[in-house]
N, C-alpha and C positions, 0 to 999 in steps of 0.2 A: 800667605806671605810669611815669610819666617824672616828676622832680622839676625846679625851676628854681629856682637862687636869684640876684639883682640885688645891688652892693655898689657902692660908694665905694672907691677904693683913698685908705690913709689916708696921713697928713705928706705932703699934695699941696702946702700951701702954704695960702692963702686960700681958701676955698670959693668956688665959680661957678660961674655955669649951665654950663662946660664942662670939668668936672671929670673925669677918666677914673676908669672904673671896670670892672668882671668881671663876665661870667653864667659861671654853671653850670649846666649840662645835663643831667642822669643819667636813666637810662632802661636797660630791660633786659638791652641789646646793647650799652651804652657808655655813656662819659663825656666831654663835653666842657667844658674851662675855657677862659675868652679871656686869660687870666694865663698867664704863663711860657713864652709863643712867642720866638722871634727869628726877623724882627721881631716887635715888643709886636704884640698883637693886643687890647690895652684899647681899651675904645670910651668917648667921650661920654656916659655910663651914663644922664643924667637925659632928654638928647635919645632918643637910642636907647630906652630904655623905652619912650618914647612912641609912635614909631617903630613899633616892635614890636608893639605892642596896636593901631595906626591899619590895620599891615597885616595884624595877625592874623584881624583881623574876615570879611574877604570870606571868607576859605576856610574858616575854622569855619562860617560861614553855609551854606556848601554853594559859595555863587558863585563861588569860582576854585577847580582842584582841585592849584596848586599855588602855591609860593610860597620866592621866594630874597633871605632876609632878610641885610643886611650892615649890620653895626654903623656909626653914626657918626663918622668918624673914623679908622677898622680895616679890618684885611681880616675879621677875625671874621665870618665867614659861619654859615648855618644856612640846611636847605633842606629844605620839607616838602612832604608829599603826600601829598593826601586820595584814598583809594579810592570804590570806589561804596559801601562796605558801610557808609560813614562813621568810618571808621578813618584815622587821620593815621601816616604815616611824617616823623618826624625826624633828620637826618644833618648833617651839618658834616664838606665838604670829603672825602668821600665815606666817612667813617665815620660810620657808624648809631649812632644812640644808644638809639632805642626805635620802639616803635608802639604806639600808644590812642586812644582812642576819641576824638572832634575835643570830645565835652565833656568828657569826663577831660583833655584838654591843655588848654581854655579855662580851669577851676577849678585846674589845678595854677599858669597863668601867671596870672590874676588875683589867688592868694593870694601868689606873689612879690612880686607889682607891688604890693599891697598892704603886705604886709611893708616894703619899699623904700621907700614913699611917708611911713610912721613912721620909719624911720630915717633913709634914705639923703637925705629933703628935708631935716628937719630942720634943718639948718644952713645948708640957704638964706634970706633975705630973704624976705619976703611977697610981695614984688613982683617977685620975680625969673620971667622968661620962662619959663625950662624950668622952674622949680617948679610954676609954673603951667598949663603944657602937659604937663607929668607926670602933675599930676592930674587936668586935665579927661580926656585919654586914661582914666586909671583909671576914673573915671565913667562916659563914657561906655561900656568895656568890660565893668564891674559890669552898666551895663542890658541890653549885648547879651546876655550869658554869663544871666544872672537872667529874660528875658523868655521 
């Protein structure tokens, strides 16, 4: 079982579409935070979510059987890979964090990205770009992950 959780890093200033913020990564073999590197390793958190769930699709589908995700903004990297058996390996930067099954990681990062999208938008404007590209991403991920 691998967990994710998505945040805002808070007293940034003003809220905007390019607000830095943390994932967390947890999984059976490890832990990864994009908080507390030198250098920072916070990414774009509303971009990057989006990011994330745009490129997560192909390899949960089956159609690529790997994928070398890097935050917006960051070096925060994360790097997965699908077996034939439909099992995903996740690592960052060659520490393993877990292995599951590519729809057990689809459901663990869609209830992040959902979590996030209550909170972590929130505080954007209605019209703001990346609130907006935050969520259509979530949507369209809900339909992949749900179909």
């Amino acid at each position: 079982m691998i967990t994710v959780r998505f945040s805002v890093r808070p007293g940034r200033g003003e809220p905007d579409d390019f607000d830095f913020g943390d994932m967390v990564w947890e999984g059976e073999r490890g832990r990864v935070v994009s908080a507390g590197h030198v250098p920072d390793r916070g990414v774009m958190i509303h971009l990057s979510v989006a990011l994330l769930l745009h490129q997560l699709g192909p390899l949960l589908s089956g159609k690529r059987r790997t994928l070398a995700y890097t935050g917006i903004g960051s070096s925060f990297r994360l790097d997965f890979r699908r077996d034939g058996k439909g099992f995903v390996s996740v690592a960052s930067q060659g520490a393993p964090v877990g292995r599951v099954r590519a729809e057990g990681l689809a459901r663990a990062v869609l209830r992040a990205a959902e979590e996030f999208t209550e909170e972590g938008l929130a505080h954007l404007p209605a019209d703001s770009g990346a609130r907006n590209d935050c969520l259509a991403a979530v949507r369209e991920f809900r339909a992949a992950v749900e179909a």
